[in-house]
N, C-alpha and C positions, 0 to 999 in steps of 0.2 A: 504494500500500500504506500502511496508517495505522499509526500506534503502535503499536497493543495488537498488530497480525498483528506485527510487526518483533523486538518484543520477543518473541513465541511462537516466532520462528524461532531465535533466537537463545539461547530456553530450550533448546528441545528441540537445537540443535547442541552447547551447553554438556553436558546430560545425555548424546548422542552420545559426544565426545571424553572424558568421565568414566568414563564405560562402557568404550571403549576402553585405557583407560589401567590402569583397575581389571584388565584381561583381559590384556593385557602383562605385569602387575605377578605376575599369578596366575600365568601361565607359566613366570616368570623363576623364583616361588620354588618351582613344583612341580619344574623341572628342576633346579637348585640341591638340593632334599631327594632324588630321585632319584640324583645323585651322592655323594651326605653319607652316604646307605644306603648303595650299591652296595660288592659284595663284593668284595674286591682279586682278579685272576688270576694265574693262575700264571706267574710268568714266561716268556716264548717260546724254546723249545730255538732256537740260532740257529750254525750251522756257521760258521764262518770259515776251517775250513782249508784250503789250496787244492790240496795233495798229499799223498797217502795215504802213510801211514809203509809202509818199504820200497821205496820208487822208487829203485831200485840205479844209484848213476853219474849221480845228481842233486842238489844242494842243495835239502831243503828252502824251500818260496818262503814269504816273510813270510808270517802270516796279516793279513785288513785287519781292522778295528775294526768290530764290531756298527754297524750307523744308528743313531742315536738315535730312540725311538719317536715315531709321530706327534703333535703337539701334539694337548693333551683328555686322552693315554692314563692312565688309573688308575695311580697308581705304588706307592701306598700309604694309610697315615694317620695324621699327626700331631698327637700327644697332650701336652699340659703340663696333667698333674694340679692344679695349686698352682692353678693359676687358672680350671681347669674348660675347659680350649679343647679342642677336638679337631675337626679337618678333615682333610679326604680331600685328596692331595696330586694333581693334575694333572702330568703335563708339560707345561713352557711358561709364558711368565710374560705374554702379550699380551691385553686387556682380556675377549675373550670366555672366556678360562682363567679369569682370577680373577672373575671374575663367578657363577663356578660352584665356586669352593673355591680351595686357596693354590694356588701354583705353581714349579715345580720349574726354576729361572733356567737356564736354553739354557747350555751352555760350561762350566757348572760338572759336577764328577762326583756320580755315581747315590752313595745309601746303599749300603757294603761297597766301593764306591775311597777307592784313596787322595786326600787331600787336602779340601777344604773346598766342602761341598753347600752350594748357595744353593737360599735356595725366599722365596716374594711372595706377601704376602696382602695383603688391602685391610685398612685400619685402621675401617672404619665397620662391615665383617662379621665374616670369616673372623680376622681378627688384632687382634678387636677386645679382646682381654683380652692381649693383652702390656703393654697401660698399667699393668699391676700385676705384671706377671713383676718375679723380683728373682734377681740373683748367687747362687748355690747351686739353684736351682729346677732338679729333673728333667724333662730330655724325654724323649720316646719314639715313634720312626718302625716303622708297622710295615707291612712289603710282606708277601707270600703268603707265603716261606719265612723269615723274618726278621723279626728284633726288635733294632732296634737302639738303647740306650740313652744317652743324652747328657746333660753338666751345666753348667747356662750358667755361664761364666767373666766374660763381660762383657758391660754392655752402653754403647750410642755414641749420638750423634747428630749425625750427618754429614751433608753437603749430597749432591743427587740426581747430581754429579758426581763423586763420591768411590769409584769403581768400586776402588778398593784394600782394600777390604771383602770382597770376590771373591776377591782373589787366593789362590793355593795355599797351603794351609799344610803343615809338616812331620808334626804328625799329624792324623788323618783328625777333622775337624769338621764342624760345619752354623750358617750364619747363616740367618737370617730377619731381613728387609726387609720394612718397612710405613712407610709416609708419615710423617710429624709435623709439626707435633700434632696429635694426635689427636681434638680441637675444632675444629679449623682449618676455616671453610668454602669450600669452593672444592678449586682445586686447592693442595695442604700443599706450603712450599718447602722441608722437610729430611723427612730420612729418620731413624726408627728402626731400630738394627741391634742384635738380639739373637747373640751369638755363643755356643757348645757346644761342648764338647769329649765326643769317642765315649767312653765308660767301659765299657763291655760290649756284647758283640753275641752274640745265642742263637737258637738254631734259633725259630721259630713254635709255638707251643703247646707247648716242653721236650722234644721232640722229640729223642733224642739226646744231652739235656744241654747246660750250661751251658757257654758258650766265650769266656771272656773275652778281651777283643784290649788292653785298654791303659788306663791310669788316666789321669782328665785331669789335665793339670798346668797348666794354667794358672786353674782353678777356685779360686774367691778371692783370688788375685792383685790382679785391676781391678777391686774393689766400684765398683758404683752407676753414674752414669752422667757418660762424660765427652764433653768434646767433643773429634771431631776433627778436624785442620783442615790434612791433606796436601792440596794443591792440584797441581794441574798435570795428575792422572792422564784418560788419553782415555778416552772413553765416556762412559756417562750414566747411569744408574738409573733415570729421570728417572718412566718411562711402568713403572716397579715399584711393585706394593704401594700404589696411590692407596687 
């Protein structure tokens, strides 16, 4: 085989694996805009209880805890006005999740529990404008029947070990988890941590009126951004919000 055939094979393999790539590329972002549309559903009627009120000459038995829905499932859609973001929230925070919009961290509780919602976006897509969120900026989570309104209090930047980020808080919050820096090429070794505190939560559409649950108070507090640097805590962030 001579030159000029060598290099022909090796055109047309090049234009092959370019084509291919182009057509990967096209899938990824048609199924990504498919979920970024898609309309939230209605939450699923889910029984827990496991004896019927009036079983005479029995203690009622515990009820158990709802499953947590399948990873991918639509939870809702998260909106920060200030900066123009808004994505469709997933359950699940494992690379095929956020590949397709943010994600809603496994262990932590659903929007309307108590204590403090984790959700993972990636820093080059879905979370790529929190690089201009600032201390006072509105959010806004909205599932099928609910709207739940939140006011960022602080924001951090902690290492992908720092899972104390997570933990419960006293009143009901949401962080958001994305990589840093946000330049950074490769895989980013700290994490961005925006934190919110819930300031109202209202039916979907006014529905019934307004139902305010709680003012935030930590809101202004910790302007701007600090570092933090508790060590020891197990777990990892690590594989959150690249």
């Amino acid at each position: 085989m001579n030159r000029t055939a060598t290099l022909r094979w090796i055109e047309r393999a090049l234009i092959a694996g370019g084509g291919g790539l182009a057509l990967w590329c096209a899938v990824i972002l048609v199924e990504a805009r498919f979920h970024q549309t898609a309309a939230i559903p209605a939450p699923p009627l889910t029984v827990t209880q496991t004896t019927l009120p009036g079983d005479a000459g029995r203690a009622p038995a515990q009820s158990t805890p709802a499953p947590p829905p399948p990873a991918g499932t639509l939870l809702g859609r998260l909106d920060a006005p200030s900066v123009k973001l808004s994505t469709v929230v997933l359950e699940g925070s494992d690379d095929g999740t956020l590949g397709r919009g943010s994600g809603h961290i496994e262990d932590t509780p659903f929007p309307g529990e108590s204590g403090n919602v984790g959700i993972a976006g990636h820093r080059d897509t879905t979370f790529r404008a929190l690089r201009n969120i600032h201390v006072g900026d509105p959010l806004e989570f909205k599932t099928a029947d609910r709207v739940y309104r939140y006011r960022i209090s602080k924001t951090m930047i902690v290492g992908p070990d720092d899972v104390y980020v997570l933990d419960p808080t006293e009143r009901p919050a949401l962080t958001l988890v994305t990589c840093y820096p946000f330049e950074f090429i490769g895989h980013a070794p700290r994490r961005f941590i925006v934190r919110a505190d819930l300031v109202e939560e209202t039916r979907a559409g006014g529905a019934g009126g307004a139902g305010t649950t709680g003012k935030a108070g930590g809101a202004g507090e910790a302007g701007g951004t600090e570092k933090a640097g508790e060590a020891g805590k197990a777990g990892s962030t690590g594989k959150r919000g690249r």
